[in-house]
Every structure is written in structure tokens, then in C-alpha cells.
C-alpha positions as CSV (number, residue, x, y, z in Angstrom):
1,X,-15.2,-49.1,7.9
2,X,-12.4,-50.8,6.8
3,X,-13.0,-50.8,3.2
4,X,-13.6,-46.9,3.2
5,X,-10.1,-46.6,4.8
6,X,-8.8,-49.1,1.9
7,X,-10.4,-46.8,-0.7
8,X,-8.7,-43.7,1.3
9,X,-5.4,-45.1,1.0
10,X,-6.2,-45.8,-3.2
11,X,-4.4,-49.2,-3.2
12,X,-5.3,-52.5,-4.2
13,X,-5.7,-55.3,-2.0
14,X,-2.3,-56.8,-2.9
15,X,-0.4,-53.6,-2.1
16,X,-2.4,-53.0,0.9
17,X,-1.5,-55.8,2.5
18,X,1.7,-54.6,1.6
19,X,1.4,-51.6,3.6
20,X,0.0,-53.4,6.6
21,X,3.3,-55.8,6.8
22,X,5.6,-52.3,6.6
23,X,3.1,-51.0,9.6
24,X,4.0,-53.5,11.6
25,X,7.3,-54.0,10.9
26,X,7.4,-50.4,11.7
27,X,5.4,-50.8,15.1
28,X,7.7,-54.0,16.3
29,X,10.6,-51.4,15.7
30,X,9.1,-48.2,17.2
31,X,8.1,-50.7,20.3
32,X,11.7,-51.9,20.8
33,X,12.8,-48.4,20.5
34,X,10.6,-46.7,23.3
35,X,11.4,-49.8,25.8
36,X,15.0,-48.8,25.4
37,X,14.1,-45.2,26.2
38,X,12.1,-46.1,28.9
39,X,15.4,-48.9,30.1
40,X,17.1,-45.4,30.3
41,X,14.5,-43.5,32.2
42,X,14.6,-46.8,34.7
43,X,18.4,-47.4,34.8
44,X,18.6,-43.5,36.1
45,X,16.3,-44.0,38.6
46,X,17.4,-47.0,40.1
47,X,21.3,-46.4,40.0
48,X,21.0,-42.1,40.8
49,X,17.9,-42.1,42.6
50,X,19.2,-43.3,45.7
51,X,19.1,-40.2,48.0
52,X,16.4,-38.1,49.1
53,X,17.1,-34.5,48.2
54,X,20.0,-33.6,45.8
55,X,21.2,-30.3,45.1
56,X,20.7,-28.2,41.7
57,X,24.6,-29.6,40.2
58,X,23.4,-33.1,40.7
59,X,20.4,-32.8,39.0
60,X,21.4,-31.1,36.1
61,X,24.4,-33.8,36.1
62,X,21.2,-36.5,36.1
63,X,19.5,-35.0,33.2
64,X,22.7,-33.9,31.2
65,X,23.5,-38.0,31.4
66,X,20.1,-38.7,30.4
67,X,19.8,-36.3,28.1
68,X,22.6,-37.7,26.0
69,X,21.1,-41.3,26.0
70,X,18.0,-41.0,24.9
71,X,19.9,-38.5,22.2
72,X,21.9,-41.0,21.2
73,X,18.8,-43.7,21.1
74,X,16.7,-41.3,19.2
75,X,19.1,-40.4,16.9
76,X,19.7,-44.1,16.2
77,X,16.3,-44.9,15.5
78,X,15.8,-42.1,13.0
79,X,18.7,-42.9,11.0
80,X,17.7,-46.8,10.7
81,X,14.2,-45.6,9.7
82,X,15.6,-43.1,6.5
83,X,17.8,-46.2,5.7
84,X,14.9,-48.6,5.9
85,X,12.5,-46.4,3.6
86,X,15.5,-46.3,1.1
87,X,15.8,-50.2,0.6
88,X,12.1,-50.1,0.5
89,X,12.2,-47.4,-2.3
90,X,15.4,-49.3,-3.9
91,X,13.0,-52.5,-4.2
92,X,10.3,-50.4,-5.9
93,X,12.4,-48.8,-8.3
94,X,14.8,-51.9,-9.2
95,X,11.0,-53.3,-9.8
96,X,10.0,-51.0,-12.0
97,X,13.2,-50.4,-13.9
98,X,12.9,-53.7,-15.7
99,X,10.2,-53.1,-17.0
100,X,11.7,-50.0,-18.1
101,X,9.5,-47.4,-15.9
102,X,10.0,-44.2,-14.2
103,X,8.5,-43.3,-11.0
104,X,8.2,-40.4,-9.7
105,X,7.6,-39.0,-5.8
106,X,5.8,-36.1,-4.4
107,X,8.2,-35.1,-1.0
108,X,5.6,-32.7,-0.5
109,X,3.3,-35.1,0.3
110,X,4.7,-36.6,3.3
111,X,3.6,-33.7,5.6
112,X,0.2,-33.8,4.2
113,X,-1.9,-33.4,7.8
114,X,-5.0,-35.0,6.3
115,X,-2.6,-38.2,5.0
116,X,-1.1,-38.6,7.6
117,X,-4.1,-38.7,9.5
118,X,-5.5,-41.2,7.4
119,X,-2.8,-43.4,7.6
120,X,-3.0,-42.7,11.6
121,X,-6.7,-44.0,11.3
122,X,-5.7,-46.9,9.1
123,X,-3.4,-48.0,11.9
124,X,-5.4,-47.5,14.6
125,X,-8.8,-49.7,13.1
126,X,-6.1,-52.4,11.4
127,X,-4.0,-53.0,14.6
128,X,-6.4,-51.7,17.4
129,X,-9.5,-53.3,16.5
130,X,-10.6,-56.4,18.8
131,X,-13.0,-58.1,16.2
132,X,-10.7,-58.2,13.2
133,X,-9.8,-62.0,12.0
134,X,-7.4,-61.7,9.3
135,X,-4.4,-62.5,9.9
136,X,-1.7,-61.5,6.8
137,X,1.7,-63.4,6.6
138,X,4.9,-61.3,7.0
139,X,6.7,-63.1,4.3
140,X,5.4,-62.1,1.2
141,X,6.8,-62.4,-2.4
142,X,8.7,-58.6,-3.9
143,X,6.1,-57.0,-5.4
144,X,5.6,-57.6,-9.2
145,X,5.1,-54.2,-11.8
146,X,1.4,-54.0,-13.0
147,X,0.7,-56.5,-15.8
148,X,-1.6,-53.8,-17.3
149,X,-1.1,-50.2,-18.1
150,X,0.5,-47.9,-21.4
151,X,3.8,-49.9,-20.9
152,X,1.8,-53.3,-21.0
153,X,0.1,-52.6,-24.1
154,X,3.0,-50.7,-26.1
155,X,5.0,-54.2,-24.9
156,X,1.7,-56.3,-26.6
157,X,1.8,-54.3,-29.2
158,X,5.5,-54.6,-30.6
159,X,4.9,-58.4,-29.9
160,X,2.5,-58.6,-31.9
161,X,4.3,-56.2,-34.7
162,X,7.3,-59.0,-34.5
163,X,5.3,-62.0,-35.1
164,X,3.3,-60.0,-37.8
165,X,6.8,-59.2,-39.2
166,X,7.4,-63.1,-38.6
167,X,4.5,-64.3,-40.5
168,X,5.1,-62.1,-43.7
169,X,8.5,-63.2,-43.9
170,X,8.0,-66.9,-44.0
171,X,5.4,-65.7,-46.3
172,X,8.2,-63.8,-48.8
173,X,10.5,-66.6,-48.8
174,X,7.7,-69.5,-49.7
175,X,7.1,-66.8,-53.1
176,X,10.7,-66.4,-53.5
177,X,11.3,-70.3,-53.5
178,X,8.3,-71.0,-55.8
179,X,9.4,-68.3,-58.3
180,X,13.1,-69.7,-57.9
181,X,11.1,-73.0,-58.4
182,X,9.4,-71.5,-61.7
183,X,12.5,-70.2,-63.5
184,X,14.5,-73.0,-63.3
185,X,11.1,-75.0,-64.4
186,X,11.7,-72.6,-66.9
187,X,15.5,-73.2,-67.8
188,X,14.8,-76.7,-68.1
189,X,11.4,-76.4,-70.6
190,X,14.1,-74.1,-72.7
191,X,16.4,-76.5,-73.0
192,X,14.2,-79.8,-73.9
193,X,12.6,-77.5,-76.5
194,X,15.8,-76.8,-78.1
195,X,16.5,-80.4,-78.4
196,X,13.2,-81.3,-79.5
197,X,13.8,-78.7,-81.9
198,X,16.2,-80.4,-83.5
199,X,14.6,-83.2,-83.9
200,X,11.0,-82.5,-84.5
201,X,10.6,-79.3,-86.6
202,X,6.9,-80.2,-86.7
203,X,6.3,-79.7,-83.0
204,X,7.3,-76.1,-82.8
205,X,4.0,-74.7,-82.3
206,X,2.7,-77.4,-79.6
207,X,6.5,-75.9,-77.8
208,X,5.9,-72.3,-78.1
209,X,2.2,-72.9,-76.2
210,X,3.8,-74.6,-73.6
211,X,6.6,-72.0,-73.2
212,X,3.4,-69.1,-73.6
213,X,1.8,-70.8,-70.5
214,X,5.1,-70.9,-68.5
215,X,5.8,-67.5,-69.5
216,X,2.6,-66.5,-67.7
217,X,3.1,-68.9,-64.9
218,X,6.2,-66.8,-64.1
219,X,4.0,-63.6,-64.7
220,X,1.5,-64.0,-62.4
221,X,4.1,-65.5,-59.6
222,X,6.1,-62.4,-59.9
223,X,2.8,-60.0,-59.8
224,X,1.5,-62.1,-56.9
225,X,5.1,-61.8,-55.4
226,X,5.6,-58.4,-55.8
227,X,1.4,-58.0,-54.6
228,X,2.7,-59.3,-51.4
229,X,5.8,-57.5,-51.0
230,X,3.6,-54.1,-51.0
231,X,1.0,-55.5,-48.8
232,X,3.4,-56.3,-46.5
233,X,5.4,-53.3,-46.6
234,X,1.6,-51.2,-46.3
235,X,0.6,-52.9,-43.1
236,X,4.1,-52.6,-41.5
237,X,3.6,-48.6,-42.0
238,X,0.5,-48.8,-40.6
239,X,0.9,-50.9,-37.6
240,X,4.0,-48.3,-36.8
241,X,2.1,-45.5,-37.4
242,X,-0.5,-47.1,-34.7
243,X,2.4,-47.2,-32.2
244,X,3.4,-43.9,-32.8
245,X,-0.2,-42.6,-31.9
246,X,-0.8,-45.4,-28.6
247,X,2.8,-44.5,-27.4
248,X,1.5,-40.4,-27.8
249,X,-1.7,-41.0,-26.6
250,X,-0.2,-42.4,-23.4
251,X,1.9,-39.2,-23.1
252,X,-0.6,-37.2,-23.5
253,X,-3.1,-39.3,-20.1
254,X,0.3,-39.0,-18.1
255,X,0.4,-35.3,-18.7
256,X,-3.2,-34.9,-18.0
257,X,-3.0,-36.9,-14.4
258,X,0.2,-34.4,-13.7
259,X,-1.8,-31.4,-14.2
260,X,-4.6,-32.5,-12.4
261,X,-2.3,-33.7,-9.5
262,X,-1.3,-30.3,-9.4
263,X,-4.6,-28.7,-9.4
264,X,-6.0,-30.9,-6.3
265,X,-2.7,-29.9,-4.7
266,X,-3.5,-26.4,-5.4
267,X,-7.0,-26.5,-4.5
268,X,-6.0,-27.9,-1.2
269,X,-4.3,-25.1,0.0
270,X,-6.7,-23.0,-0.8
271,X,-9.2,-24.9,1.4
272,X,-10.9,-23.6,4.2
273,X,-9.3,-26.3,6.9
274,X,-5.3,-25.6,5.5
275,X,-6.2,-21.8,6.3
276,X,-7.3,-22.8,9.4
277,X,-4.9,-25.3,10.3
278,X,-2.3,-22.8,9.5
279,X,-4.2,-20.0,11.9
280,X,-4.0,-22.4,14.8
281,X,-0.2,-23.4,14.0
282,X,0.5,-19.5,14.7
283,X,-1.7,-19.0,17.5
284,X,0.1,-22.0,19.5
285,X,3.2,-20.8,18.5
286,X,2.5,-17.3,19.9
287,X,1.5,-19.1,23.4
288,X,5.0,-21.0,23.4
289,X,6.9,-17.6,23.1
290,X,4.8,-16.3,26.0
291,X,4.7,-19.3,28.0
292,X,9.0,-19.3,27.4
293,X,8.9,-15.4,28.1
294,X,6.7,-16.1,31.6
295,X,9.2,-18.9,32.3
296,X,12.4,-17.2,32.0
297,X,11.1,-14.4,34.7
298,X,11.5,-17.9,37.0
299,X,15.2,-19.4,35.7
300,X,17.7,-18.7,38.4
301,X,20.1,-15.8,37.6
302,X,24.3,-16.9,37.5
């Protein structure tokens, strides 16, 4: 039974043990609250109550007083209960924020009868239940973002984009330094073959072979240098055009789960049990009017 009403509520196990330390920090409140109202109720009675018949003025005078503090305690409550739900949406949202997310409330929602009455039901089988065991600590650690998801991935990708990028760097500057490497290799063979020029006539051809191979050396560096460069600058394209389409893609899921969001609401209120809900909502109405109608026939007249 328990695990049907996990499933109901669609969280994980994390977050709803989450939402079981809110309902009972909730429940210690609410309880504090009603044994100040009923203080009030008791206070009344034991400092007004004193006589044994009172006329109409005293009465109302009774109830005006009481009236006003258990307005006053109500009113308090309430307040500290929006303010409460905002830190607890401020923690969310400062959550999600760093890792650069938006989220996004249905107000609708909150009246939802058949919600509420499965949060109701949640309450009443996690904190009514005489054979449940596990106990859940009211200190927890503030709740972390989701380690998976489109944001997860998009930040996996570019990770991996940056040390790719990385990589083929380090890569450029090794084929820069041995081409840098080669031409000066080169300067040098240009200048001893000068002087052995001038020296040895008869070596000219062995000098020209070796000046041939260096020639090529330098060749096929620079064709293996600029090989790389458009390799390089082909995967980069692709691996951005691959983001381009993930970060779309994800746009596209988001906008699907909005639309169908929207359809389930839809299809909700076109239910059976919403019309019916809503035909009872007007019939009790219509028996308040009368009952206030049959009761003002019995108000004393000024």
C-alpha cells in the first residue's frame, strides 16, 4: 500500500522522504496552532464562564472577544505557512539555478481534489499507521539537482568537446615544433653545403640528394600538418553540429511533456467525477442559501 501511494505521489525515494520531513514539520506546526485555539476556547470559559445565565450583550461581548483571537491566531498561522512554502521554493530554485535550470509551477494544481486527496491518504497511512518501522531523520542534506537529464548530458557533452579541443591542440603544436624543428634542420644543411661547396666541388651531387630528401622531409611534415589541421577543424564542426541537434532534440521532449501535461489537464475536466464533483459543489451551496434563508426567519429583529 505504501509503495502504490509512492508511485501516486511520482517521486523518488530521496524526495519522498523529503516530503515526509515537510509533512511533519507541517503537522508539529498545525498541532501547536490548534492547542493555542483551543487555549483560547479554555481561557474564555474559565475566566467568562463564571455565571449561570448571561444576557444576549454579554454573550455577543464573549464571542466578539473570541472571535478576534482565534482571528488573530489563524491569521498568524496562515501567513507563517505562505512564508514557509516560499523558503522552501527559494531552496529549490537557488538549487536549480546553478545548474542553470528553469522550473516551472502549475498554481492550478494546488486545488486539484484528487491530489490533494492523495496527499491526504499519504498522510494518513505514513503517520497513522501502527505497524510502520521506519523511522526518517529530520535533518537531511539540501537537496542536490538530478545528476542525469538534457542539462546533464549537454554539460558531458561540451566537456568532452573541450578536452577533444585540448587534445588536438597539443596535437598542432607538437607538428608546429617538428616542422619549426625541420626548417631550421634545413637552414643549417643550407649553410654546411655552401661551405662544403667551396671546398669540395666534387661533392655537389652527393649535397643536392641530401638537400632532395630534406626538401621532402619538409613536404610531407607540412602535408601531414596541414592533414591534421583539417581533420581537426572537420570533427570540431561535427561535434557542434551534434550539440546543435541534442540541445534541439531536448527542446523538442520538453515541449512534448507540456502539451501532454495539458491534454491530461484537459481530459480531467472533462471527466465524469469533475462534472460530478462540480454538481454536488452547487447542490450544497443551494442548501446553505436555504438553510441561511430558514435561519434569518429566527434572528431577532432591532
Amino acid at each position: 500500500m505504501l509503495m502504490l501511494l509512492f508511485a501516486e505521489l511520482g517521486l523518488n525515494e530521496h524526495h519522498q522522504n523529503e516530503v515526509i520531513n515537510y509533512m511533519r514539520f507541517a503537522r508539529s506546526k498545525r498541532g501547536l496552532r490548534l492547542k493555542t485555539v483551543d487555549s483560547c476556547f479554555q481561557d474564555l470559559k474559565d475566566s467568562r464562564l463564571v455565571e449561570e445565565t448571561f444576557t444576549v450583550d454579554e454573550v455577543t461581548d464573549m464571542l466578539d472577544g473570541l472571535q478576534t483571537v482565534v482571528h488573530s491566531e489563524v491569521e498568524s498561522e496562515l501567513i507563517n505557512t505562505a512564508y514557509t512554502n516560499v523558503l522552501l521554493l527559494r531552496q529549490l530554485f537557488s538549487q536549480a539555478e546553478k545548474w542553470y535550470l528553469k522550473l516551472q509551477t502549475d498554481i492550478s494544481e494546488l486545488e486539484n481534489r484528487e491530489l490533494l486527496e492523495q496527499v491526504a491518504e499519504f498522510e494518513k497511512s505514513e503517520f497513522t499507521s501502527s505497524s510502520k518501522k521506519v523511522e526518517f531523520n529530520l535533518i537531511k542534506p539540501k537537496l542536490a539537482p538530478l545528476n542525469e537529464g538534457g542539462s546533464e548530458l549537454l554539460n558531458k557533452e561540451i566537456a568532452r568537446l573541450q578536452e577533444e579541443n585540448e587534445k588536438l591542440k597539443n596535437r598542432l603544436k607538437t607538428i608546429e615544433t617538428q616542422a619549426t624543428s625541420a626548417l631550421d634542420e634545413k637552414v643549417k644543411l643550407e649553410k654546411s653545403l655552401k661551405d662544403l661547396q667551396m671546398i669540395r666541388g666534387d661533392q655537389k651531387a652527393d649535397v643536392n640528394q641530401d638537400i632532395t630528401e630534406l626538401e621532402n622531409k619538409v613536404a610531407a611534415l607540412k602535408c601531414q600538418f596541414e592533414k591534421t589541421l583539417n581533420d581537426s577543424t572537420a570533427n570540431q564542426k561535427s561535434l557542434e553540429e551534434n550539440l546543435v541537434t541534442t540541445k534541439h532534440d531536448l527542446l523538442k521532449v520538453q515541449d512534448q511533456l507540456s502539451t501532454a501535461e495539458k491534454e491530461l489537464e484537459k481530459k480531467f475536466q472533462q471527466t465524469a467525477a469533475y462534472r460530478n464533483m462540480k454538481e454536488i459543489l452547487m447542490k450544497k451551496n443551494e442548501q446553505i442559501k436555504d438553510l441561511r434563508r430558514k435561519l434569518s426567519k429566527y434572528e431577532p429583529e432591532d
